[in-house]
N, C-alpha and C positions, 0 to 999 in steps of 0.2 A: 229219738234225738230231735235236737231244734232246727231243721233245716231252714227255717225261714232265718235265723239268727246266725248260721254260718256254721252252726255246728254239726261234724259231721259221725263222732263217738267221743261218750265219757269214760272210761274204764280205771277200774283201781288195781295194780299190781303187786304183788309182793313179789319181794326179790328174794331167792332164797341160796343158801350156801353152809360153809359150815357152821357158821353163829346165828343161821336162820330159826333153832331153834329159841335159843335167848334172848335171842334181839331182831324178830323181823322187822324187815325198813315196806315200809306201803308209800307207792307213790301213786299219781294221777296220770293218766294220758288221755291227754285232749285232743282230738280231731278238729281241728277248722279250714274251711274252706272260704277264703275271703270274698266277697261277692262284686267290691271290685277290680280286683285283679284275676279274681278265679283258681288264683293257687293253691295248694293245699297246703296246710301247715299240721308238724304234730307238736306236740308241747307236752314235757314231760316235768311232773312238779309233786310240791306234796300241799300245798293248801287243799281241805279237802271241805273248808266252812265257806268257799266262794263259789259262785256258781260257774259251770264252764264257759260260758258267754262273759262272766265277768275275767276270769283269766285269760281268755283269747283276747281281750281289748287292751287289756295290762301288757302283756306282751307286742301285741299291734302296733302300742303308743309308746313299746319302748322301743320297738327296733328302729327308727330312724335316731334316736339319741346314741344307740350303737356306731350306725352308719359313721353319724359325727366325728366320733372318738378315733373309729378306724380311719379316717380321712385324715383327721391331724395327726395320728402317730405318722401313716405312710408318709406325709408332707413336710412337719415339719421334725423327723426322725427322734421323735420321743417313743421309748421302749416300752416305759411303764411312767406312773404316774405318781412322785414321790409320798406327795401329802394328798386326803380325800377331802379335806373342807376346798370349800368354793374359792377360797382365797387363796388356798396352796396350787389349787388346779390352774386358775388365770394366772398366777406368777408364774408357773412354767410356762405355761403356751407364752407368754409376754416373753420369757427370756430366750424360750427354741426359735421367736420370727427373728 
């Protein structure tokens, strides 16, 4: 593994059950260990054409857009989010302040 890059295992799982035979599902599990926080992260996925350093960053850079989301639901008590274009998103939040 890439320790110097944060990574701390790649592995590929199949999941298996009773349509395991016809239809196995293969996902990814990524180990990272962030270098400055030092936390561990696992990440479970199925791109299997990116490298695991490129998905620990994808992931990285999305968890605070997460954060965001869950801050305005808790604040301004929106449940869910009617429409996904940009313009549907800022007409709620404009209409829940």
């Amino acid at each position: 593994m890439n320790k110097e890059q944060g990574i701390t295992s790649d592995q590929t799982l199949v999941l298996t059950g009773p349509k395991a035979d016809t239809r196995p599902i293969k996902l990814r599990r990524i180990g990272y260990s962030d270098p400055e926080t030092g936390k561990h992260y696992v990440f479970l996925t199925h791109p299997f054409e990116l490298t695991a350093k490129t998905i620990a960053d994808i992931y990285k850079s999305r968890w605070p857009i997460e954060l965001f989301f869950k801050c305005i639901k808790q604040h301004l008590k929106i449940k869910s989010f009617v429409g996904t274009s940009k313009n549907a998103v800022m007409t709620q939040i404009w209409v829940a302040m």
